[in-house]
Structure formats: structure tokens, C-alpha cells
C-alpha positions as CSV (number, residue, x, y, z in Angstrom):
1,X,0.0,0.0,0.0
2,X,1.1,3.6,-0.1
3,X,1.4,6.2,1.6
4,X,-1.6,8.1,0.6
5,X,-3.6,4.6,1.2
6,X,-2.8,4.2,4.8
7,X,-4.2,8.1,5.7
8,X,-7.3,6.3,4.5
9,X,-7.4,3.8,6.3
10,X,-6.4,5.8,9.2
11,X,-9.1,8.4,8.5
12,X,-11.7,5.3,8.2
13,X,-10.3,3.8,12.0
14,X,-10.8,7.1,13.4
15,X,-14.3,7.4,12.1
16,X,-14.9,4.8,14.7
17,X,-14.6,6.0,17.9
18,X,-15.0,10.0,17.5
19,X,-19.0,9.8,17.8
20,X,-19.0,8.1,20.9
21,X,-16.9,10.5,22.5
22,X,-18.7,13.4,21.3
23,X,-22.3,12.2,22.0
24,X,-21.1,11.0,25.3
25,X,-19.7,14.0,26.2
26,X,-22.6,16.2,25.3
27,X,-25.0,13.8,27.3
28,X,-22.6,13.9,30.3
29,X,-22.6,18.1,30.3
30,X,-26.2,18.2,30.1
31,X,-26.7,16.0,33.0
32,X,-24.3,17.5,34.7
33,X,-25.9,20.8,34.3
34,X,-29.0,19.3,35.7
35,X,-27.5,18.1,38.7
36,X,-26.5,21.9,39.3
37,X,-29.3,22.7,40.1
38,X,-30.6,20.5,42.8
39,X,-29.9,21.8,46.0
40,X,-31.5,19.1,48.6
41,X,-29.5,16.1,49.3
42,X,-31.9,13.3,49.5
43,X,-33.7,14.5,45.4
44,X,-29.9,15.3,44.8
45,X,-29.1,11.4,45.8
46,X,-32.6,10.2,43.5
47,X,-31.3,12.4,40.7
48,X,-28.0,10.7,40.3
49,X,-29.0,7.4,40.8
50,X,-31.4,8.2,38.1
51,X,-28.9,9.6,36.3
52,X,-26.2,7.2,36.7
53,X,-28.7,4.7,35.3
54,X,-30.0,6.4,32.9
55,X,-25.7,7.2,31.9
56,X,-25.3,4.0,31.5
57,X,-27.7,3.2,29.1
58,X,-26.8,5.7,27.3
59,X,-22.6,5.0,27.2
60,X,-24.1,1.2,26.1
61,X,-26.3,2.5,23.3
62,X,-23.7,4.5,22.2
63,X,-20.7,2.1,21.8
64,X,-23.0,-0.7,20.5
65,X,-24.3,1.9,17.8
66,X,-20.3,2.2,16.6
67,X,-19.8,-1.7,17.6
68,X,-22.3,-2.6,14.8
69,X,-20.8,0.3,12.4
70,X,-17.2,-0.5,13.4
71,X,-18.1,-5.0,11.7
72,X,-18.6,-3.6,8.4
73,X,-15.7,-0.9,8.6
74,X,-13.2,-3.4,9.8
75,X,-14.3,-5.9,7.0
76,X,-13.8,-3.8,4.3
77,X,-10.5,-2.0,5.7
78,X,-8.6,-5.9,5.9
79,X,-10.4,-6.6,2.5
80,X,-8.9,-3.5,0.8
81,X,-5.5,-4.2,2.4
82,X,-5.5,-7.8,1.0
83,X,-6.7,-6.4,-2.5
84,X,-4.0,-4.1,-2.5
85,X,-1.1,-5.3,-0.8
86,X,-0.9,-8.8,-3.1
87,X,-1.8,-10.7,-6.1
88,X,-2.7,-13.7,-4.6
89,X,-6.0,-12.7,-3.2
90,X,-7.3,-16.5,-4.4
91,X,-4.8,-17.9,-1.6
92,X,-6.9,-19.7,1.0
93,X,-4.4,-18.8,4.0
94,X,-4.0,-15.6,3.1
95,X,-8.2,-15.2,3.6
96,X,-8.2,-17.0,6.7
97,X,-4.9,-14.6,7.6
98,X,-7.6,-11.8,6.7
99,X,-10.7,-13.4,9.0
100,X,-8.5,-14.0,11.9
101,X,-7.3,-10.3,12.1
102,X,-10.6,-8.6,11.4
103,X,-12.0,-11.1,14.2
104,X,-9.4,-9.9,16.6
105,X,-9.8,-6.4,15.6
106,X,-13.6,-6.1,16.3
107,X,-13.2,-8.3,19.4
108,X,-10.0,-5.4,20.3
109,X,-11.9,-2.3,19.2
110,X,-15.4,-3.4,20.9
111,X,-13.7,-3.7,24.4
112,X,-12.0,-0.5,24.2
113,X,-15.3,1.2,23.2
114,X,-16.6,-0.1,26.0
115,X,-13.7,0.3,28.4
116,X,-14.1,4.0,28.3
117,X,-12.1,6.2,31.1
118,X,-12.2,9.5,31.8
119,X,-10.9,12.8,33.6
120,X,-12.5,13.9,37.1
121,X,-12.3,17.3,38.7
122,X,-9.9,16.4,40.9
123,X,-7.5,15.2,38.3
124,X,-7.6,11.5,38.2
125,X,-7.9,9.3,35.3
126,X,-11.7,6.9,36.3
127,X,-13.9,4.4,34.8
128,X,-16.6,7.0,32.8
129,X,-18.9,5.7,35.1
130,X,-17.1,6.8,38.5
131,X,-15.7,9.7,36.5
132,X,-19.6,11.0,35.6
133,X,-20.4,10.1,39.3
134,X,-17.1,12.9,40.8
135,X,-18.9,15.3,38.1
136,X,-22.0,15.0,39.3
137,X,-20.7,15.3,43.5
138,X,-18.5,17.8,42.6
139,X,-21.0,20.2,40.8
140,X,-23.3,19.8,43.4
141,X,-20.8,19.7,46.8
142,X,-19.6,23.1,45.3
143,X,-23.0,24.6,44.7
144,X,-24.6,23.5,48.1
145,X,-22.3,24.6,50.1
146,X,-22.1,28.5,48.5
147,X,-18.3,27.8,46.8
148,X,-18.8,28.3,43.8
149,X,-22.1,29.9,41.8
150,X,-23.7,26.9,39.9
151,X,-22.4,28.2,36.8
152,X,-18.8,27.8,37.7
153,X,-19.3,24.4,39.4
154,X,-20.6,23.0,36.1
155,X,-17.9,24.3,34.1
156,X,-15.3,22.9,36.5
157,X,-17.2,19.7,36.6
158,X,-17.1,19.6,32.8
159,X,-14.3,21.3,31.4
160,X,-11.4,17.8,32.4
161,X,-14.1,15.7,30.5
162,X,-14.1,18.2,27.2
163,X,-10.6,19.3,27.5
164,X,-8.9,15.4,27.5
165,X,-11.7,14.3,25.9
166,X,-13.2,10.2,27.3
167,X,-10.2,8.0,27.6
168,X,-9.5,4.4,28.0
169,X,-6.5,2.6,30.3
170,X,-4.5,1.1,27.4
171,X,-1.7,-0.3,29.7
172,X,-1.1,-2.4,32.6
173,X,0.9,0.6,34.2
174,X,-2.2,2.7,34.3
175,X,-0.6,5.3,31.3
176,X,-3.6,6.5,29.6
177,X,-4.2,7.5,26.3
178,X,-7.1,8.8,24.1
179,X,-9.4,6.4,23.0
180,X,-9.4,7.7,19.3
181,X,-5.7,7.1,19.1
182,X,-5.6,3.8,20.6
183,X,-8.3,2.3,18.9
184,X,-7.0,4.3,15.4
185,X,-3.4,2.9,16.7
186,X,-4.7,-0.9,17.2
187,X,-6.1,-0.8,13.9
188,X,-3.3,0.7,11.7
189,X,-1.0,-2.0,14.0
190,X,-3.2,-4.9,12.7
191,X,-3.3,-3.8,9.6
192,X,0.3,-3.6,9.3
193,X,0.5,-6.9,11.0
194,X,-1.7,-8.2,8.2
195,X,0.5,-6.7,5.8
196,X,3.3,-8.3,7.2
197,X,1.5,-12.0,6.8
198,X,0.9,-11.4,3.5
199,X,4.0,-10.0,2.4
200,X,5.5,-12.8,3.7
201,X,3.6,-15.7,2.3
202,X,5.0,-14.0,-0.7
203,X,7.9,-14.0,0.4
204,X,8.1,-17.7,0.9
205,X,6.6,-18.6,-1.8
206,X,8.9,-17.1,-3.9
207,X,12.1,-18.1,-2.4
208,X,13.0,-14.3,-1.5
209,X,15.8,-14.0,0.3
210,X,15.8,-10.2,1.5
211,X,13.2,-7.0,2.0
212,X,12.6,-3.3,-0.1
213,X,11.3,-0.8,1.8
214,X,9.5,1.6,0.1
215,X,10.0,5.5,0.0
216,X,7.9,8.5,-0.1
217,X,8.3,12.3,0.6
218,X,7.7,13.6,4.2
219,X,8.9,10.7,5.8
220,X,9.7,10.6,9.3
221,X,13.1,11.6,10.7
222,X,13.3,8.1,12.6
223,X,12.9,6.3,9.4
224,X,14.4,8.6,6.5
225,X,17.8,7.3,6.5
226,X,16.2,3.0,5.5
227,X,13.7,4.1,3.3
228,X,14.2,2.9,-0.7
229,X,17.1,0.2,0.5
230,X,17.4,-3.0,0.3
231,X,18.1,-5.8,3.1
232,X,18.8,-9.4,3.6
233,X,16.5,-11.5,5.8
234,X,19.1,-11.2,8.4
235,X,19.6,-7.6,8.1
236,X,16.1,-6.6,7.7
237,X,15.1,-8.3,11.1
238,X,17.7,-6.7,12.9
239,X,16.8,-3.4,11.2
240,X,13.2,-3.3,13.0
241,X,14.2,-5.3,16.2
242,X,16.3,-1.7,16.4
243,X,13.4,0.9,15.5
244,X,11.5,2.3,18.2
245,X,8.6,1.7,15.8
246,X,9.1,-1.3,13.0
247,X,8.5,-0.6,9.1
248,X,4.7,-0.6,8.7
249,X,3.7,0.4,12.3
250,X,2.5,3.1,14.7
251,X,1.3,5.5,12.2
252,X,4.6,4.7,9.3
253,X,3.4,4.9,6.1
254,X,6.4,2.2,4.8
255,X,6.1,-0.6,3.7
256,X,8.6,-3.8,3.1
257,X,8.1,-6.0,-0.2
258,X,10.2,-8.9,-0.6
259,X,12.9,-9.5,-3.3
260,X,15.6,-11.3,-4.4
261,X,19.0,-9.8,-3.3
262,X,21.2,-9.7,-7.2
263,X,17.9,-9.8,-9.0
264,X,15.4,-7.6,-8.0
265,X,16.8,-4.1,-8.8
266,X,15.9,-1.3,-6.3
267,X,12.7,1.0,-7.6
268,X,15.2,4.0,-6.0
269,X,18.5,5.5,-7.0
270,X,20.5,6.8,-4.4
271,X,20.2,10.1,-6.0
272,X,16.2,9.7,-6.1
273,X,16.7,9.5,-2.0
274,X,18.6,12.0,-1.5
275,X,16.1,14.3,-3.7
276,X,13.2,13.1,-1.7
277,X,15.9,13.7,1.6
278,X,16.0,17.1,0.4
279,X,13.2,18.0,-0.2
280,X,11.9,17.3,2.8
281,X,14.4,19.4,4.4
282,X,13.8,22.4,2.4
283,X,10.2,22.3,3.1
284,X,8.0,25.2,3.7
285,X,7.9,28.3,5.8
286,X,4.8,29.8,7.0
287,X,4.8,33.0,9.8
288,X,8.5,33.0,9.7
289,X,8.8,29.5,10.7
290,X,10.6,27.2,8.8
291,X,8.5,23.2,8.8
292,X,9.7,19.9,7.1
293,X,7.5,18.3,5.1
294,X,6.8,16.0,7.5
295,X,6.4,18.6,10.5
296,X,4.3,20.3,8.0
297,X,1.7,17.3,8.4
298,X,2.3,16.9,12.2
299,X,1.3,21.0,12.3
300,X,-1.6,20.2,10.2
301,X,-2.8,17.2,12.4
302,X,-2.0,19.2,15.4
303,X,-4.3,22.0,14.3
304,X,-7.3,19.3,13.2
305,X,-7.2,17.7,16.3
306,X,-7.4,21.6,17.7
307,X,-10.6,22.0,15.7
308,X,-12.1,18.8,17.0
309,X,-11.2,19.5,20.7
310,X,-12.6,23.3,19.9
311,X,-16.2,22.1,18.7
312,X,-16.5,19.6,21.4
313,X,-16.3,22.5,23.9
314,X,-19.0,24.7,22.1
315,X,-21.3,21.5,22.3
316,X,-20.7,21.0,25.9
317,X,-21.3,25.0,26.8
318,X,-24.4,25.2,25.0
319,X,-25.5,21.9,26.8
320,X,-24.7,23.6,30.2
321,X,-26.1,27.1,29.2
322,X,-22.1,28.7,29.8
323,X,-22.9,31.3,27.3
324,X,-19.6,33.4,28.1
325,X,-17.5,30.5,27.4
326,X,-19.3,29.7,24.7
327,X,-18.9,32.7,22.8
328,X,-14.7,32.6,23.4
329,X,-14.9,29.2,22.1
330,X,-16.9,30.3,19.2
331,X,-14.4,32.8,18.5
332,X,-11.7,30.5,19.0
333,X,-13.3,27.9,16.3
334,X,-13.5,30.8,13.7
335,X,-9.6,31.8,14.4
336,X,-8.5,27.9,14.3
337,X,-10.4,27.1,11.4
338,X,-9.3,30.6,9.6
339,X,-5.6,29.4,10.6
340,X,-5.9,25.6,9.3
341,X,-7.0,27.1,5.9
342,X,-3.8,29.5,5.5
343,X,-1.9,27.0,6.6
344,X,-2.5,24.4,3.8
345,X,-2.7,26.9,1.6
346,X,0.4,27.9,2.2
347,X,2.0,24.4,2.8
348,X,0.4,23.4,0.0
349,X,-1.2,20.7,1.8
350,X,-4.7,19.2,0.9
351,X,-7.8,20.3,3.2
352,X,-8.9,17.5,5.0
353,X,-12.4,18.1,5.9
354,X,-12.9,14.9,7.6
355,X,-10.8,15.2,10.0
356,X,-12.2,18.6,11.1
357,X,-15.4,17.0,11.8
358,X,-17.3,16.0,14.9
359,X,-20.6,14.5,15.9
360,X,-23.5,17.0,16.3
361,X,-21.5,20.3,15.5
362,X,-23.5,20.8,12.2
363,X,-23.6,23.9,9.7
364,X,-26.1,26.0,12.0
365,X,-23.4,25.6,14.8
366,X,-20.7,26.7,12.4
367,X,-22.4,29.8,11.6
368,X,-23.0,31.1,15.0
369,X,-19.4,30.4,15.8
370,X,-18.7,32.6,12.0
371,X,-21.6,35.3,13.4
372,X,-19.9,35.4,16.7
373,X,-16.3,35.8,15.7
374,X,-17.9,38.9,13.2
375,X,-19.4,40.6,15.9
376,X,-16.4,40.7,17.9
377,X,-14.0,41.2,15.4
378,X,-12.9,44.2,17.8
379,X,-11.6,41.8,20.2
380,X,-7.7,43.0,21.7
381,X,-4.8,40.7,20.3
382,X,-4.0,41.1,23.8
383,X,-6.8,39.8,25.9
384,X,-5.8,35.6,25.9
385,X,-8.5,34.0,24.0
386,X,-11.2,36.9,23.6
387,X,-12.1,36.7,27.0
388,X,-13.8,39.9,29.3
389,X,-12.6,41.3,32.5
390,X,-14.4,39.8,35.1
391,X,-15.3,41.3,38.7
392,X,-15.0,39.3,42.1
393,X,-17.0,37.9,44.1
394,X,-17.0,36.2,47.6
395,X,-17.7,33.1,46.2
396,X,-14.3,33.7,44.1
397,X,-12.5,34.5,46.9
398,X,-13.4,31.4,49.2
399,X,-13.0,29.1,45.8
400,X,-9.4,30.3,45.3
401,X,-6.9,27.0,46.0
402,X,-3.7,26.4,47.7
403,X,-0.7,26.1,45.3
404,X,1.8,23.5,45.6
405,X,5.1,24.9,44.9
406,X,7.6,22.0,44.7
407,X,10.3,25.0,46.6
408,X,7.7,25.7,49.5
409,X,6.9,23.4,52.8
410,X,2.9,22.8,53.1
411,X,2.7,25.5,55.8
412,X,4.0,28.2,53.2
413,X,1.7,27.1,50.3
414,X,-1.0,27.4,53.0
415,X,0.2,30.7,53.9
416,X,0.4,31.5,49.4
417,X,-3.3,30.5,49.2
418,X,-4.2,33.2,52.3
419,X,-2.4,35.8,50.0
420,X,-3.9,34.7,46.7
421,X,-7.4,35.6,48.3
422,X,-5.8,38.6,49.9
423,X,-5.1,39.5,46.0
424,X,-8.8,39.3,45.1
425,X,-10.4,40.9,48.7
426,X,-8.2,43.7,47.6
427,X,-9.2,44.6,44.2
428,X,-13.0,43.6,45.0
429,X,-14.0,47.0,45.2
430,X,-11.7,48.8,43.1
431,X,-12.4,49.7,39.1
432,X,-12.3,47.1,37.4
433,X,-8.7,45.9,35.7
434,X,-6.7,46.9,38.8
435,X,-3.9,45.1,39.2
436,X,-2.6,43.4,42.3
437,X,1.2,42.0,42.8
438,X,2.6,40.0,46.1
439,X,5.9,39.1,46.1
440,X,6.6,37.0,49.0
441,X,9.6,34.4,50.5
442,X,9.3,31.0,51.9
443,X,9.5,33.1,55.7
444,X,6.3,34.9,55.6
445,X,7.7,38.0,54.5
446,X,5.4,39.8,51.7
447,X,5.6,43.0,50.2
448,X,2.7,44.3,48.1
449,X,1.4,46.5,44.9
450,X,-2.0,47.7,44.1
451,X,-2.6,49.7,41.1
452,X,-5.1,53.1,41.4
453,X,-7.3,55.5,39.3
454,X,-4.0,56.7,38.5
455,X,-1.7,53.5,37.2
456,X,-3.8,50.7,37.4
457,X,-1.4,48.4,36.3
458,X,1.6,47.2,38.5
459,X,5.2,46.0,38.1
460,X,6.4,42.8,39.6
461,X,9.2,44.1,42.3
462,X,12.4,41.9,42.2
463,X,13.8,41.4,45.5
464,X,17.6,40.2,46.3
465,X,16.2,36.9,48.1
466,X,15.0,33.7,46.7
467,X,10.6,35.0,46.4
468,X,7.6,34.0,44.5
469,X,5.1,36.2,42.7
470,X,1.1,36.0,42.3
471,X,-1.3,38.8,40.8
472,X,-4.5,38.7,39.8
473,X,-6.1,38.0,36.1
474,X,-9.3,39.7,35.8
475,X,-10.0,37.8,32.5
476,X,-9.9,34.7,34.4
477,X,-7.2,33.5,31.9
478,X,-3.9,31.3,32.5
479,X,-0.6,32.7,32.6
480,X,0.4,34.9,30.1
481,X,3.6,34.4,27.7
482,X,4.2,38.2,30.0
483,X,3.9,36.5,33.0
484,X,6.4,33.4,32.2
485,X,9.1,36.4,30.8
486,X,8.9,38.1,33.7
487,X,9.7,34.9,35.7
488,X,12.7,34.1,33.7
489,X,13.6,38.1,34.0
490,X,14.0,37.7,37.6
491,X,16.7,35.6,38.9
492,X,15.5,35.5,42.6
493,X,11.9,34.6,41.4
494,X,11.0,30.9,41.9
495,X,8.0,31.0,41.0
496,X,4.8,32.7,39.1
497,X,1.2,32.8,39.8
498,X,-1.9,34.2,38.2
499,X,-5.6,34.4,40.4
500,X,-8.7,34.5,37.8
501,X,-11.7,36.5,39.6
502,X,-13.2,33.4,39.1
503,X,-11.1,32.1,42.0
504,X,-9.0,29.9,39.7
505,X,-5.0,29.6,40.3
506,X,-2.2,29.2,37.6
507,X,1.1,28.5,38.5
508,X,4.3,28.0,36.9
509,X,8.0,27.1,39.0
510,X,11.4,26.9,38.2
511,X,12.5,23.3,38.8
512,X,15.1,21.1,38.6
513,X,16.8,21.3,35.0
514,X,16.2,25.0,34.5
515,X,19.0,27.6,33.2
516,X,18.3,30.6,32.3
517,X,20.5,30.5,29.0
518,X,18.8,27.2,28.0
519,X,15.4,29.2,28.2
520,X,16.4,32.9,26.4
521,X,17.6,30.4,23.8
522,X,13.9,28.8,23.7
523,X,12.1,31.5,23.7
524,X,14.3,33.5,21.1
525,X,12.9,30.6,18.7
526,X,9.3,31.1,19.8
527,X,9.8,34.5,19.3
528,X,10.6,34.3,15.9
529,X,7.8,31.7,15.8
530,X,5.1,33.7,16.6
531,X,6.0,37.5,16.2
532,X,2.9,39.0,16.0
533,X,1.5,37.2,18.9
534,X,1.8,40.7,20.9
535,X,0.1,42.9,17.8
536,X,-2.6,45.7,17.9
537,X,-2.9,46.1,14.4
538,X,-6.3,45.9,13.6
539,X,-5.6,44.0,10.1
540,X,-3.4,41.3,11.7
541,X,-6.2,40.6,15.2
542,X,-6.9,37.1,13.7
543,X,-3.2,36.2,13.5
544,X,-2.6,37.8,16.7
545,X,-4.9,35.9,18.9
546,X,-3.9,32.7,17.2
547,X,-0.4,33.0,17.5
548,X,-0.6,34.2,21.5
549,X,-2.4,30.8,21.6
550,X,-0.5,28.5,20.2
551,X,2.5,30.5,22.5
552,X,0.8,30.1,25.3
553,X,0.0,26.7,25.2
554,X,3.5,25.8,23.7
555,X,4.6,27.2,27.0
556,X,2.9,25.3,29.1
557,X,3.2,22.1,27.0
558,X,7.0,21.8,26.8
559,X,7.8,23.8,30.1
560,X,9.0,20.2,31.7
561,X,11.7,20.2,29.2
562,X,13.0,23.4,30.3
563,X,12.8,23.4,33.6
564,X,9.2,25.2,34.1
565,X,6.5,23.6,35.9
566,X,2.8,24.6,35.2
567,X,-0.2,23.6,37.2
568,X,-3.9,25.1,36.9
């Protein structure tokens, strides 16, 4: 097979799973949202038996709905495989090679349909069931008590299932993954198995005596250097007993036809590799930033997968009536999808609608999210993901959590927490968009900044002893690419942390690993990656809010490799 032929059949494996996910996780917001609502504990404990049931049925409807799609699918994926892949279709073990596999793979699929895990609140990884139960407590412990306003309990409650999405356990060490991908990852593995089988009854028959591995543009850096050679048996085996992933596997788009070693020329010249090398190399730039071809389709995946996550979250707001949150989403959609279509355009990479698809997000959804981004197109580059200033409330304050920096005992992050509401109580009453700095050491000494009618916004003192800084966001947004400069600006700061008025708390620490010269060095690159990500200019707002996204989130994503530790 090509290439090109196993993005099909990877397109056609992930059509399994993705709408039971997204069904799933609408039904799960909306209950969710219900819960909110009840405020007695004995109709609160009816409800979510009720709803618990009633869950339940609906997580088994769902799956056996994609079980009974997913017999056909897998039928027809190992059938086209075996068309493809060899001419000796008529070969009765290579059909029973064919039933075996597509027996396995339903069997394998079905169970991690209905093995689905999921995110809680808290932060563990559950059984959906358990997980929709700590959704379901945790929207309504927060409520009753007066925590948090029943809005914000929801969206706390929901936002770990929408964000990671349902998830299954796909390893005896408990290291989850996302359903789509394993079940997408199972698949393409058989099938490569499968390919493997037939390739080597081939083989056999034959009387080949070594392996070609095919050779296309964009490969993979891990496999670039084998591609269009030649190998013995011997040499061939050792070759993938030595891959981190083997010819024909975990998402390579290779594969290995047998030949005889002397007879069969190679379909490459060495100066055919070295052109296809090449160009990979030279690539594309788009923004400033230079891709190869193959990190050009890892930026386009990335950006799908962006689009997916992105509708799911408008489905689950308008479920749970968050109609603030649903409009920055909406906005978001509009900028992500604006950004996938420059990007192939300018990659020169086909559109690939399918993938930018999800269960229930139709075109009457699409064009509120188009209407919404139009009619507030005057959105600052500035404000993190379109989002309003927000004012405080009690609630806010008594939500606000306690941090746990790694360089702090327990009784100073207790002590952090007492000033991170202190931020908020002070800036309660004041206009709104007053900023708020502490700067504070591990001893208990603190030393404070709040803005006026004057200079509402503060600077971030830098003091000659080991300290840690919070302030307060008003846009309820996580830190800033600002806020993780100013961090690395200061030598004596250890430590970062932003305070929505929503009461939420975003932290980021210098941990083991982290030099300063190592990170200038990082972030010169980001910089040139994304160098309107601090522009006003009214022309360039959609770029602008896209690119201080994607740095924002490439901050906090590869912070562990440079020493930075995010939480929140």
C-alpha cells in the first residue's frame, strides 16, 4: 500500500470512535448541568442514581451503535489491504490470515469502546462511570455549600471531561491514552500486521531472500535514512528489532516488499533518496517559521485535532447554558479554522475536511461560531482567547486553592493560598482591571502592589532573596507568555502565579533542569515563531490571537523540558 492509502485507512479507524466520544460527552454536560441545580440532598441522591442509570444506558447505546458500524468498517479495511497489498487474493491462507485479524480487531476495538475512562475534577484518570459520578458530587458539593455559583461548578465539573476528551486505560501501568488514538493505533498496527503476513507468504513462496522498503516524501526523521534500500533477511530483522517503531507500524506509512537480493533491482537510485531527503528538508515556511514536510503534516494534524477538541467544547457550553464560554470558544473555532486554511494553503497541503469533523456540530453551529467571531472582530490581540474582564465575588475568593510549589513546605503554600485571596479581597472594590502584585519568601515576609485611578497596572518588584510572585487576572485567563518572561527576567523569582476573579489559580515554578540560558535560547525561537503574537494592528487581530495561543499553550506544553513547571 502507499502512503496516501494508509491516511485512509487511518481516516476510516478514526471514524470509529469520535462519535461516541462526542455524543457521550454532550449527554454527560447536560446531566451534569441538571445536577447543578438541585440543592436538597436526598432528590440530589434520587437524581444521580437516576442519572447514573440512565448514563449508563446511554454510554451502552452509544458504543453498541459504533460496535455494529465498526463489523462492516473493519471488514472492508482488511479486505482492501488484502486487495492491495498482493496478487494472490485466491490464496486460502491468506483469507483466513484476513478473518483472523478482522476477528481480533472487532473483538480489540469493541472492548476499548466499551472500556471508556475519563478525567474527574480532581484530576484522576476513572472508569466513565465513576468519573460522571465525581462530576455529578462535585457540581453539586460546590453549589450547596455557597463555593462556587452553579455556573462555575458545572464548568469545573465539565471542562477535564471536554478538555482530554473520554479516555480508556490502554496499559497495565495505568498510562492513559485517548481512545481515538488507541483504537486508530490498534487498527493501523493490525493492519500492518496483516500486511506483514501477506507479504511474507509472498515472500516464501517465492524463495525471496531479502526486504525493499518503500520510499515517499515527508517521511519521518526516525525512518528517513532506511527508506528505498534494500536488506537481507538477516539484516532486515535486525533493522526493526532496532526501530522504536518497526516498518509498517504506529502511524509509518512504509512498507517492506520482498525481493531477491542480485535480481530484483531497487525501484530508487540513491540520487532519487537524497532528492526526496531534500526536499523534505527544504520544506516550507509559513509565519517565519521554517516546517519539514513531515512537521508540516504533524502542524496540520496538530491544528485538526485543535478544531475537534474546539467544537466539542462549544457543544458542551451550550448543553450547560455557559454562554460566556461559549462565545470565546466560538471565536476561538472561527480563528483555528481561519488558521488551518492558511496554513495548507500555504503548505500546499490538501484540506482535509474529515478530519475537522465531529458528531452534532452541524452547519447551523458553524455559523453562530462565524456570526460570533464577526461581531467581535474588535476583540484585543492582547486579551488571551477573547475573553472579558471579570469582577470578584465572595464566592471567588473562598474558591481560590492552595498552590503546591515543589520549593515551598505545606505550611508556606497554606500561607500562598491566604495571599492569593488577599489579591482578590483587595481589588474587589476597586475599578475594574486593577492590578494586584505580592511578592513574598518562603519566611512569611510579603511586600505588596496595588494599582489606582492613576496607574492601574503594576510592576512585579524583584527582591535580592529567593521569592515568589502571584497577581491577579481579571480575565480569568492562565498565565500569560508576560507573565512566564517576567519569571525568567528575575533571577530571585522561583516562582509565578496568576488568580482569575473566578477564584481559579495558575502557577508555573522553576524546577530542577532550568538555566536561564537554555530558556532565552527557547524563547528567542518562539519569538521568531510567533512574532505577532503581541500585535494591535487591527488588520493582523486574527493572527494575533492565534499566535498568542499557540505560544501560550506551547509554553505550558514543553515547560517540563525546560525546567518550568505549570499547574492550573
Amino acid at each position: 500500500m502507499t502512503a496516501t492509502q494508509r491516511e485512509g485507512l487511518s481516516d476510516a479507524a478514526l471514524a470509529l470512535t469520535q462519535p461516541v466520544i462526542d455524543e457521550l460527552l454532550k449527554d454527560i454536560a447536560r446531566r451534569i448541568k441538571d445536577a447543578g441545580a438541585i440543592t436538597d440532598t436526598a432528590e440530589y441522591q434520587i437524581y444521580r442514581a437516576q442519572a447514573l442509570g440512565e448514563s449508563k444506558q446511554a454510554i451502552k447505546a452509544a458504543v453498541a451503535r459504533q460496535i455494529k458500524a465498526q463489523d462492516k468498517v473493519i471488514d472492508s479495511l482488511f479486505d482492501y489491504i488484502l486487495d492491495n497489498s498482493t496478487p494472490l487474493t485466491a490464496n486460502g491462507s491468506l483469507k483466513q490470515i484476513a478473518e483472523g485479524y478482522a476477528k481480533m480487531s472487532r473483538q480489540k476495538t469493541a472492548e476499548q469502546l466499551k472500556n471508556l475512562w475519563a478525567d474527574t475534577p480532581q484530576g484522576k484518570v476513572l472508569p466513565i462511570q465513576d468519573a460522571y459520578a465525581k462530576a455529578l458530587d462535585f457540581a453539586f458539593r460546590q453549589t450547596v455549600t455557597g463555593a462556587l455559583d452553579t455556573e462555575t461548578a458545572i464548568r469545573r465539573a465539565c471542562a477535564p471531561l471536554a478538555k482530554r476528551g473520554l479516555r480508556t486505560i490502554e496499559q497495565k501501568s495505568g498510562r492513559s491514552v485517548g481512545i481515538e488514538y488507541a483504537c486508530r493505533r490498534y487498527l493501523m498496527d493490525q493492519l500492518g500486521e496483516l500486511d506483514d503476513e501477506v507479504q511474507q507468504v509472498t515472500h516464501d513462496e517465492l524463495g525471496c531472500d531479502g526486504w525493499e522498503i518503500s520510499a515517499h516524501l515527508a517521511c519521518a526523521p526516525d525512518h528517513e535514512p532506511y527508506q528505498g534500500r534494500q536488506y537481507s533477511d538477516a539484516e532486515y530483522e535486525k533493522l526493526n528489532n532496532g526501530l522504536q517503531r518497526r516498518i509498517g507500524h504506529l502511524n509509518c506509512g512504509h512498507t517492506a516488499s520482498p525481493i531477491i537480493l542480485g535480481v530484483n533491482a531497487p525501484q530508487y537510485t540513491e540520487e532519487q533518496l537524497r532528492e526526496l531527503a531534500d526536499a523534505n528538508e527544504r520544506g516550507v515556511t509559513y509565519n517565519g517559521q521554517h516546517y519539514t514536510l513531515y512537521e508540516a503534516g504533524q502542524e496540520q494534524s496538530r491544528l485538526e485535532n485543535a478544531v475537534r477538541t474546539c467544537k466539542r467544547h462549544i457543544l458542551m457550553n451550550r448543553e450547560t447554558g455557559d454562554a460566556k464560554n461559549l462565545k470565546n470558544n466560538q471565536i476561538r473555532l472561527r480563528v483555528l479554522q481561519s488558521e488551518y486554511g492558511k496554513f495548507c494553503k500555504a503548505t500546499g497541503l490538501p484540506t482535509r475536511t474529515e478530519r475537522l469533523q465531529t458528531a452534532g456540530f452541524g452547519r447551523s453551529e458553524a455559523n453562530k461560531a462565524v456570526w460570533e467571531y464577526k461581531k467581535d472582530s474588535g476583540t484585543k490581540a492582547s486579551d488571551l482567547g477573547g475573553q472579558a474582564l471579570h469582577t470578584v465575588t465572595d464566592e471567588a475568593i473562598r474558591a481560590v486553592p492552595k498552590p503546591f510549589f515543589r520549593g515551598l513546605s505545606n505550611k508556606a503554600n497554606t500561607a500562598a493560598q491566604g495571599y492569593a485571596r488577599d489579591l482578590l479581597t483587595k481589588v474587589k472594590d476597586l475599578p475594574l482591571g486593577t492590578e494586584a502584585t505580592v511578592s513574598f519568601t518562603e519566611d512569611g515576609q510579603c511586600s505588596w502592589e496595588v494599582g489606582d485611578l492613576k496607574e492601574m497596572r503594576v510592576k512585579v518588584k524583584d527582591l535580592q532573596v529567593p521569592y515568589y510572585s502571584l497577581h491577579n487576572h481579571a480575565s480569568n485567563g492562565i498565565l500569560s507568555p508576560e507573565d512566564i518572561f517576567q519569571l525568567a527576567k528575575h533571577d530571585n523569582m522561583k516562582g509565578i502565579g496568576a488568580v482569575g476573579h473566578d477564584g481559579a489559580l495558575h502557577t508555573c515554578e522553576k524546577v530542577f533542569g532550568y538555566k536561564k540560558e537554555n530558556f532565552n535560547r527557547w524563547m528567542d525561537g518562539l519569538l521568531e515563531k510567533y512574532p505577532l503574537y503581541q500585535s494591535q494592528d487591527a488588520n493582523k487581530v486574527e493572527t494575533a490571537l492565534k499566535q498568542r495561543i499557540d505560544l501560550a499553550n506551547e509554553l505550558r506544553q514543553d515547560g517540563d523540558k525546560h525546567g518550568l513547571r505549570f499547574s492550573g
